[in-house]
NUDO-864475 format. One line per 4 residues: number of its first residue (from 1); their letters; for each residue z, y negated, x negated of C-alpha. Coordinates in nm, 2 decimals. Each point is the difference from the previous one (the first is absolute). Layout:
<recs>
NUM) A) Z:Y:X | ...
</recs>
This chain:
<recs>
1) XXXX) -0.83:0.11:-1.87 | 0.15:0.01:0.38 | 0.16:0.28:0.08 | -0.02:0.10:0.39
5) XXXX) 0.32:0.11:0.18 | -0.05:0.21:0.30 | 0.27:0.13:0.26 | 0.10:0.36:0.02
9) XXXX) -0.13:0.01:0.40 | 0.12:0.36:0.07 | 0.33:-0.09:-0.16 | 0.08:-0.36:0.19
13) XXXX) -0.11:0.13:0.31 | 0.20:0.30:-0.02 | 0.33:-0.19:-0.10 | -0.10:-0.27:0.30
17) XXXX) -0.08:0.28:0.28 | 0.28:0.25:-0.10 | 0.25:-0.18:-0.24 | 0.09:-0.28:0.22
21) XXXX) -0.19:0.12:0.35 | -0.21:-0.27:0.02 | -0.29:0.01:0.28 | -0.35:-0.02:-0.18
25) XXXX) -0.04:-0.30:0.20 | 0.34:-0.12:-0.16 | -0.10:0.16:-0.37 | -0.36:-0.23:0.02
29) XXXX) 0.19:-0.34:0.13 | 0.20:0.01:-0.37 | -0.10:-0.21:-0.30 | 0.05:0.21:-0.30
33) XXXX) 0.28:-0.24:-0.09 | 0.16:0.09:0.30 | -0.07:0.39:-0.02 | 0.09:-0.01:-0.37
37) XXXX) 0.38:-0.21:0.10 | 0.03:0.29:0.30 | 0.01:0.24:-0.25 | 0.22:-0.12:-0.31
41) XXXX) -0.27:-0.14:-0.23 | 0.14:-0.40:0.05 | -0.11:-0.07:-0.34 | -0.21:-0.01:-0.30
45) XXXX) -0.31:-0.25:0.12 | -0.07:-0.31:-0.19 | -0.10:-0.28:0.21 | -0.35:-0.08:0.01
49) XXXX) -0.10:-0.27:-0.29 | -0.25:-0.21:-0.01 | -0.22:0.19:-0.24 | 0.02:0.33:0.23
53) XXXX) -0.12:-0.23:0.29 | -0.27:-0.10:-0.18 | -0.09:0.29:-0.08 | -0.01:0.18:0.34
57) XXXX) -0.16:-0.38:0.13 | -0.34:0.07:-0.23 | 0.05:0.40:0.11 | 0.01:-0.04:0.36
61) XXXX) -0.17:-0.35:0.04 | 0.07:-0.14:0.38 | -0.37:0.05:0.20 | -0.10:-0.38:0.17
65) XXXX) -0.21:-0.08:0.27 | -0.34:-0.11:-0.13 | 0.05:-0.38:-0.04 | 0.34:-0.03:-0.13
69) XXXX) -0.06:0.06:-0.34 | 0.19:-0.32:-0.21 | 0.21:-0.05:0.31 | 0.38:0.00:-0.01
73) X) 0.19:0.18:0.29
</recs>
């Protein structure tokens, strides 16, 4: 069973916009690594193994051109 994470929008943008003043344009431009070190939360995620790769790989499969299937890039 996968359980789904989802952000707290309201909250993040809130802390971005009034917390630490950022323009909207500035608040959109962040990774959430990058918003998450900006405001004090530097730790806690595991690296991304092998198996989670895979996993997100066969969740989100990459879309080809029609042709290139069997074809490395």
């Amino acid at each position: 069973m996968s359980v789904e994470r989802h952000f707290d929008w309201p909250a993040l943008m809130g802390a971005g916009l009034r917390d630490l003043r950022l323009t909207p344009a500035q608040f959109w431009a962040l990774t959430p690594v990058e918003l998450a070190v900006m405001l004090g939360f530097e730790g806690g995620a595991e690296p991304l193994s092998r198996a989670r790769l895979e996993e997100l790989a066969a969740r989100f499969p990459d879309k080809g051109r029609a042709g290139d299937e069997g074809k490395d890039t």
